[in-house]
N, C-alpha and C positions, 0 to 999 in steps of 0.2 A: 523898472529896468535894472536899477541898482539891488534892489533885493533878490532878483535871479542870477545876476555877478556874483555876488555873496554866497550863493547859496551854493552856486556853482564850483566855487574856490574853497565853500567847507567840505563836498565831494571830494574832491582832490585828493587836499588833506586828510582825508579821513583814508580813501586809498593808497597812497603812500605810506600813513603811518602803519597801513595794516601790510602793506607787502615787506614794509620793513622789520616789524615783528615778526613775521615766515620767515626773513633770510634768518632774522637772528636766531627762530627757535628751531627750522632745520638741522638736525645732529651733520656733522663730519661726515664720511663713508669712513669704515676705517677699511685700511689698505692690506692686500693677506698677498704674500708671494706662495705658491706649490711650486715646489722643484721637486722633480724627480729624474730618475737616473734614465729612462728610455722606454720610448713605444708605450704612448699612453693607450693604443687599444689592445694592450697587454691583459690580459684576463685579470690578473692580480690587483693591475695598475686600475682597470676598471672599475671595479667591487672596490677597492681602497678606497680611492677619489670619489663615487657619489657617495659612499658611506659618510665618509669625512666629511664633504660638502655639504648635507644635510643636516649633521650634529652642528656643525659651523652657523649654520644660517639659523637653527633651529632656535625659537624664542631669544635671538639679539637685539639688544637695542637701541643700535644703527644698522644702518646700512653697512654692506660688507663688497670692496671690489675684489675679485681675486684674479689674478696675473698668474699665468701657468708658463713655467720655463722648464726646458729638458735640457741636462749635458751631454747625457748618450757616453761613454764611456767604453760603450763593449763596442760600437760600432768604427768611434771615431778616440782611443787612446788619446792622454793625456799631451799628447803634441801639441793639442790646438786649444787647451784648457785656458792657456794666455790670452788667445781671444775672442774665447766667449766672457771670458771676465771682463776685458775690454769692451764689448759688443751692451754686458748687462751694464757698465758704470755709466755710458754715455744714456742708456735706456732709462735709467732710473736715476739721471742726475738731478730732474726737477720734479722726481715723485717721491716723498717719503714715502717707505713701508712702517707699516705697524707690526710684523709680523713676517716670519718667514717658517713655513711649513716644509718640513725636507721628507721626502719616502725612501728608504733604504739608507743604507750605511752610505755606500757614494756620494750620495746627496746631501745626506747631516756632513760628510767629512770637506765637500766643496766647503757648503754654506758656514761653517765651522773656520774655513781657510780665506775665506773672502767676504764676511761678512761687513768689517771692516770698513770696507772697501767700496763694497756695491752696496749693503742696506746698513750704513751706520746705524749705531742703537737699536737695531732690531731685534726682538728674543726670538729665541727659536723652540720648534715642538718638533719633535721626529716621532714619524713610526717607518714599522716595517724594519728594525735593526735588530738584528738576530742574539735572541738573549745569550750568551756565555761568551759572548766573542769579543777579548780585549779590544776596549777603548778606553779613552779620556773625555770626563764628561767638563765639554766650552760652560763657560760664565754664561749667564743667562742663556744657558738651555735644559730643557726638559720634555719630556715624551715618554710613550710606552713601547717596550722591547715586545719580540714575540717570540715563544719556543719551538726550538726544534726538537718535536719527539718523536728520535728514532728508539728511546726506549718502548715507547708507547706502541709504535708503530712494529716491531718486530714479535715485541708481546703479542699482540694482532696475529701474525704471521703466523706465530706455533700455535695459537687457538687454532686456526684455521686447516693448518695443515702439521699434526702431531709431529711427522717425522721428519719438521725440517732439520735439515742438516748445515747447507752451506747456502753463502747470502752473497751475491753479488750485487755492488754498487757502483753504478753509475754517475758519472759525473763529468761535467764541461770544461775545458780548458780557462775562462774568460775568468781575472780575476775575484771578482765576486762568488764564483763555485769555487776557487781554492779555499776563499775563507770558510765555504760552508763546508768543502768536503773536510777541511782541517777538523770544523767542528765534530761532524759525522763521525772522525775515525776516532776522536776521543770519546764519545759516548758508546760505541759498538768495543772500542777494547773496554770497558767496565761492566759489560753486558754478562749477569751472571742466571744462568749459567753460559757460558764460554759458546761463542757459536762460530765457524769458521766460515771468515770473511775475504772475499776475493774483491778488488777492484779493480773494474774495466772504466780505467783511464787513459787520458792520451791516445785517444781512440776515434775514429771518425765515425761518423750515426749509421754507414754503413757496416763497420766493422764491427759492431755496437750488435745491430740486427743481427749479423750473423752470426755473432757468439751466442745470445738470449736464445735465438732460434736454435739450439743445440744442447742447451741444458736437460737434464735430466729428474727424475722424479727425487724428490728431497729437496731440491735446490728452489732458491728462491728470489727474484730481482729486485731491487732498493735504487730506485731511481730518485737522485734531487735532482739536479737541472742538467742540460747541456744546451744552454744559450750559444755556445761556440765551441765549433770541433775544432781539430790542430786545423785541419785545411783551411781553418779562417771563416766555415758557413757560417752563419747567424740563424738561429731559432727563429721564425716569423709565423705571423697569423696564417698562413694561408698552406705550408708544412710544417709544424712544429715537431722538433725531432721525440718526441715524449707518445706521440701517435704512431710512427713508424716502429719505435723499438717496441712497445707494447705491443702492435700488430704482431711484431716478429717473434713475441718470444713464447716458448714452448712448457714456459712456467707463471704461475702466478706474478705480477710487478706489483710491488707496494711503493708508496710515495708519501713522506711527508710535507705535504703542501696541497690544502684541499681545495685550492682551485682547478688540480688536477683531477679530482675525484669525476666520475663518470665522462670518462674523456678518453677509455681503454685503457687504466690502470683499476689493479683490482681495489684499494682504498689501502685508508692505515690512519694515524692519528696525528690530529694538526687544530691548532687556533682557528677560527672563522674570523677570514679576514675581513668581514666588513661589520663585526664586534669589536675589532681591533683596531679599524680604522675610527668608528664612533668613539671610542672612549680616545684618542686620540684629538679629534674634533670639539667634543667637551674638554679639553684639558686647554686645547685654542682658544676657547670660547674665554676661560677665566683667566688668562694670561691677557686676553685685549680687554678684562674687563678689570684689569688692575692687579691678579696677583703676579708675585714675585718666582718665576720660573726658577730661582733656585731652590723655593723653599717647598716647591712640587715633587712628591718621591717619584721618583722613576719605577715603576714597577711593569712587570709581564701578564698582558690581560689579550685576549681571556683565557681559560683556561684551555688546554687541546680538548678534543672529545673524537671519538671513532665514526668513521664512515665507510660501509660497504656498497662495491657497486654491485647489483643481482646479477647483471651480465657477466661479469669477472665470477660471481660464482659459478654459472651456469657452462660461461667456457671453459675452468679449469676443473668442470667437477668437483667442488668442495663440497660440503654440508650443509645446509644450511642452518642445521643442530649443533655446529661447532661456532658459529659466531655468537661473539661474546655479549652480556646479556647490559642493555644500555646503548648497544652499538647500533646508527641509523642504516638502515637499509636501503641505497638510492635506486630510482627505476624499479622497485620490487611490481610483478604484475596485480594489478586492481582485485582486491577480492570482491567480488561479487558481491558478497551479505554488506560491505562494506560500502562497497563505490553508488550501491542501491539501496542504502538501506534502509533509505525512508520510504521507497515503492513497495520493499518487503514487508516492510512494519505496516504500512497501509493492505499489501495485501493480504498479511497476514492477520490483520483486525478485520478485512470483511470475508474473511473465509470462516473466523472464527462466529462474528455475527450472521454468517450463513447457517454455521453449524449447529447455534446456537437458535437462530431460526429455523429452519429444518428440525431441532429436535421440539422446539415448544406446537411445532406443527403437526408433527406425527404423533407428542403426546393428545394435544388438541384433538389431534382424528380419533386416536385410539379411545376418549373419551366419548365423543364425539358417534362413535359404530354401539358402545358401550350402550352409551345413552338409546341407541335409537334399536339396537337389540333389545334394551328392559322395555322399550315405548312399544314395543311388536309385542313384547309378551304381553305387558301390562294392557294394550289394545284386546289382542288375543283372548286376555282372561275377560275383560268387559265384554266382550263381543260375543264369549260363549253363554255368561252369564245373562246378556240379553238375552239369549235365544232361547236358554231355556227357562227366563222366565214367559217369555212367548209359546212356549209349547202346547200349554195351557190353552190360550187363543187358535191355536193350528190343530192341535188335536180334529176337533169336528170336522177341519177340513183333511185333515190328510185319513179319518178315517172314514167318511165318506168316500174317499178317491181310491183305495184298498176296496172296500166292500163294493166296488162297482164291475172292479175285476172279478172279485172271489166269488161272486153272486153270477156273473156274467158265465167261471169258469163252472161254479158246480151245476148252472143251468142245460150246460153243455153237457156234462156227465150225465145229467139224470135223462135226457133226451134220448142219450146214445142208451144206455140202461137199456131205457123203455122200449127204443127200436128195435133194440136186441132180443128181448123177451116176442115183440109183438115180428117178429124176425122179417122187419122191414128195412134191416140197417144194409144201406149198400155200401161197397167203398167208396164210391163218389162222396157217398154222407159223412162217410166213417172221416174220410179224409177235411174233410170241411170242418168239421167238429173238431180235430185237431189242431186245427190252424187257428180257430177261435181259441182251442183254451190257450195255445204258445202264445197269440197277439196279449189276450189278458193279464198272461203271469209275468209276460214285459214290462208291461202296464204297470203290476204290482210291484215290481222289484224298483222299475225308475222310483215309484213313489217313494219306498223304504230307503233307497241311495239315496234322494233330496232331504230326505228324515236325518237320517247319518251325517248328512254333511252339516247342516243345521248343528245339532248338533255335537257334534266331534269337535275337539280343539286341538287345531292341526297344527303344524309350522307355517311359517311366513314361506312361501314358494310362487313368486310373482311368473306368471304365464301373458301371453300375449291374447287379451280378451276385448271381444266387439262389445263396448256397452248397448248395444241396442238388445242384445241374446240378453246378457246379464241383467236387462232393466226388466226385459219381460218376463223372464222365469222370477225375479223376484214381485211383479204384479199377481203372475200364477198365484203363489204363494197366500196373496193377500188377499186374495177374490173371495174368498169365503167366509171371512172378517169384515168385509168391504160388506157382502149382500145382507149379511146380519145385523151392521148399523145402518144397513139400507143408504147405503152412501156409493156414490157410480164413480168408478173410477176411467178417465177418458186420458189415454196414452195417445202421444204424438211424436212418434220415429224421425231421426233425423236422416238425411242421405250422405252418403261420401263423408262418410264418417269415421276418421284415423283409428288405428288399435291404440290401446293403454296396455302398460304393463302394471299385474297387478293381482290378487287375488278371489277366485272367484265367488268363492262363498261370502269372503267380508263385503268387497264392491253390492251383493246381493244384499247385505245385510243393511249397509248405508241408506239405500232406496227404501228398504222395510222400515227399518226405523224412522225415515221421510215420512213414508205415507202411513204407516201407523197412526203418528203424531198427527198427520191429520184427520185420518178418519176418525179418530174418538175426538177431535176439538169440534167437527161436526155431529156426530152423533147423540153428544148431550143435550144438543139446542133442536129448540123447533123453529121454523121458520127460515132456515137456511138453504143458500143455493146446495143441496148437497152432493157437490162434486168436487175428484181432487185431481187435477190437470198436471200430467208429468208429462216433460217434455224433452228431448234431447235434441242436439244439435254441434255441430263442430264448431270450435271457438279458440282462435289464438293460439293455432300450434297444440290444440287439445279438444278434450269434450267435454261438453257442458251439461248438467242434469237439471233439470228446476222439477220442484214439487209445489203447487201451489193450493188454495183452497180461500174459498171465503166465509172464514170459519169465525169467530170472535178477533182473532188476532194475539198481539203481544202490546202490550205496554212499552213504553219507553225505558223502564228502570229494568224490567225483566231481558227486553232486549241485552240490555249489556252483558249480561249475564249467563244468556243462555245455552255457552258452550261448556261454562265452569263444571267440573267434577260435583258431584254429589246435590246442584243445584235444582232447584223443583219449584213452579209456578205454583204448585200447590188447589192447581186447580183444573177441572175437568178439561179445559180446552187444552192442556197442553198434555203430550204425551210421554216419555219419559227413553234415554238412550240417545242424546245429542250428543253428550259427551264423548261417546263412545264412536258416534259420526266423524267428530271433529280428529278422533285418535286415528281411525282407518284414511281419513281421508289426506293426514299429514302423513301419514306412514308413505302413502301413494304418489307423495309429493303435489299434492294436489294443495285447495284453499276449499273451503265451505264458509258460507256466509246468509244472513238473515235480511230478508227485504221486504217490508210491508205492502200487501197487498191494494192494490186501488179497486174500486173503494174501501174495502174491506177485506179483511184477512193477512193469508200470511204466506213467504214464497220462501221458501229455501231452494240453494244455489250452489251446485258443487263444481268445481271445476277441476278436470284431471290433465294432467303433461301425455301428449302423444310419445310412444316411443323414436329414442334418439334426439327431444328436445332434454 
């Protein structure tokens, strides 16, 4: 029980001592006041403040509290200055500041006046105080100034529009635009060359409107503020008088102050205020992190730079080949190549890998017609070459087939002769006799036409042909060859049988060269069935031819072989002009192929494409 008291009580201790080392090693917050002079949802006062607040907080290390106080001055005059001083001294009597950050002149010259008072010992950093404009720089203070360039900003002006002539300037009653227009008219009198300058001051935003609205071609508006007209209005979010004069006016308005920029002024040249608030925020940063704010130069950052609005060109008809070159373009319309350019560059790589396909393709075909135009010839030249080395073989038949007519017609003649002389020819005869020799010398001439086409070596000119015609005229053919090797050839016709496209003397030639090949692989041998079984039939969108025999056969080694060019079994059973098969029969888009015969022998197998497969 006493060793779990113990143990209990060194917990404790142990907790305590460790929450005690967290208070002691949590840093401080350090404490930052912002004052500014009015309307923090002031566009300027906006972009200033999270600038700053960002560089402020960025990589510090403590924590940072910041206390946001406004005087307002243009709203509520220095009457009541007494007690809002009063108001801050009781606010901040039991808070040290570390820090007091002022924006604008107003606000560095309170915090400058009351320091003292409300943040004892506190250093100060200002921005947003207009470079050139007499002051006295307070004991511990430092910050960055910002330029007003209305040199910059008029230079602008005459790029834009050559023939300006006269400049009118616009400006607000409320102390803070007197300092600036003060500054303004000293930099427009040194302005060389000499430009003549009108100022529409002391003037209400509608008398303002109506003047701009009446200006003429050469002239041109220079607006800095009008937070407050004589009548006492105040500029605010919701009308700001900077929109209505612009609306109204019937010339280009330039502004130096580019919070104004794309707001209906046409642009002009100015510091980026939240560049200028950031290096402002880093100057914060090293003042709380120990250095000596007077030994900080006060300098002017950043530098101005030009901005054009596109719409300001587009309403006053300017150039857009007259803006100066460096100068940013605000609102300019998306260019296209630009806003898409990686759908372009995509489309425009597979247009070009199209093109680039499409040509390897069309080179591919034209090689491709090339090749298969030499394959028709080079078939053609085989195909003739077979035939006539077959002629030799055909001979006996095709002149027996000749001499059946010619025998037939002069039998005819010497009959009629005879009649004649023995003067028994009537015209009934005479007429009969006639009709026999025209049937004969038909007879003859077919023969001589099938001679011709055999061989003649024609062009490649594919017709729409019935293989069952083409297989039997090419039997014809071989019948006389056939009874010589005493070998029976037994055809077996298929029915509903598609057309092929294709040639008819080759297609004749492919079945010749078939049955060729077998009738001499039987004709050598004794003891053989001697018969060669050609068959047709429809088959898969095409027709099928088979030649078969039970003849010796093919080997397995020779099988491989036996479509190759120039290859030869070297022996009687095989016949010779495969090759020349396998050439017609690819020409025709067809396939031929070799299949052993059961039990014996050898079947060759063509198969041709129906037309429109």
């Amino acid at each position: 029980m006493l060793a779990r008291l113990l143990g209990a009580l060194a917990l404790v201790a142990v907790a305590a001592h460790a929450h005690a080392a967290d208070e002691v090693a949590a840093p401080e917050p350090w404490r930052v006041v912002l004052i500014r002079s009015w309307d923090a949802m002031y566009p300027v006062n906006v972009m200033r403040e999270q600038a700053l607040r960002t560089a402020l907080l960025d990589q510090s290390p403590r924590p940072i509290e910041i206390y946001n106080e406004e005087i307002d001055p243009l709203r509520f005059p220095g009457a009541v200055e007494a007690d809002v001083v009063s108001l801050l001294q009781r606010k901040y009597h039991h808070t040290p500041v570390d820090l007091v950050v002022a924006s604008g002149m107003e606000s560095l010259e309170f915090a400058a006046r009351h320091r003292d008072t409300i943040w004892p010992g506190a250093p100060i950093v200002f921005n947003g105080v207009l470079e050139g404009v007499p002051w006295r720089r307070p004991p511990r203070t430092t910050g960055v100034t910002v330029a007003l360039d209305i040199e910059g900003t008029v230079a602008l002006g005459r790029s834009l529009a050559p023939n300006l002539r006269r400049l009118h300037v616009v400006s607000g009653s409320a102390e803070i635009e007197r300092t600036l227009l003060t500054l303004a008219m000293q930099k427009l009198a040194r302005l060389d060359p000499p430009l003549e300058v009108h100022y529409l001051v002391g003037l209400t935003r509608g008398q303002v409107s109506e003047r701009v609205a009446m200006l003429e071609p050469g002239d041109m508006v220079l607006y800095l503020t009008m937070l407050r007209d004589p009548d006492g209005q105040a500029s605010d979010l919701t009308a700001p008088a900077m929109l209505q004069i612009a609306a109204s006016a019937s010339v280009p308005v330039l502004s130096v102050i580019h919070t104004q920029y794309g707001r209906g002024v046409l642009g002009g040249s100015s510091p980026r205020y939240e560049a200028h608030a950031r290096a402002a925020g880093e100057l914060a940063r090293k003042v709380l992190q120990g250095a000596d704010p007077d030994t900080l130069e006060v300098r002017s950052l950043p530098p101005p730079t030009c901005e054009i609005d596109w719409h300001g060109l587009t309403r006053w008809q300017l150039p857009v080949a007259n803006v100066p070159q460096g100068c940013t373009v605000l609102n300019r319309p998306a260019d296209p190549l630009q806003a898409y350019s990686g759908v372009v560059a995509a489309a425009v790589a597979v247009m070009v890998a199209q093109a680039l396909l499409l040509a390897a393709l069309l080179l591919n075909s034209r090689r491709r017609r090339r090749a298969e135009t030499e394959l028709r010839a080079h078939t053609a030249a085989l195909a003739h070459e077979s035939r006539m080395s077959m002629i030799g073989a055909l001979t006996a038949d095709l002149a027996h087939q000749i001499n059946q007519p010619m025998g037939a017609i002069l039998s005819n003649t010497e009959a009629a002769q005879l009649m004649l002389e023995q003067g028994t020819l009537t015209p009934d005869k005479l007429r009969e006799i006639l009709v026999d020799i025209r049937d004969d010398d038909i007879r003859a001439s077919e023969v001589i036409r099938t001679l011709r086409a055999l061989v003649a070596r024609t062009q490649w000119r594919p017709t729409a042909l019935e293989a069952n015609t083409e297989v039997a005229e090419a039997l014809r053919l071989v019948a006389l060859e056939a009874a010589r090797q005493k070998v029976t050839i037994r055809p077996s016709y298929g029915a509903d049988m598609p057309a092929v496209l294709g040639d008819p003397v080759q297609l004749q030639q492919v079945v010749i060269n078939l049955v060729v090949n077998s009738i001499e692989a039987l004709g050598q041998f004794t003891g053989l069935r001697r018969e060669v079984h050609v068959e047709t039939s429809a088959q898969g969108h095409g027709v099928a031819i088979a030649v078969a025999d039970a003849g010796p056969g093919v080997s397995a080694e020779e099988a491989k072989r036996l479509f190759e060019p120039g290859f030869s079994a070297k022996r009687a059973t095989m016949g010779f002009g495969l090759a020349i098969v396998r050439s017609i029969v690819e020409t025709h888009r067809g396939r031929v192929w070799f299949e052993p015969n059961v039990p014996q022998g050898a079947v060759f197998r063509v198969w041709l494409p129906a037309i429109g497969t």
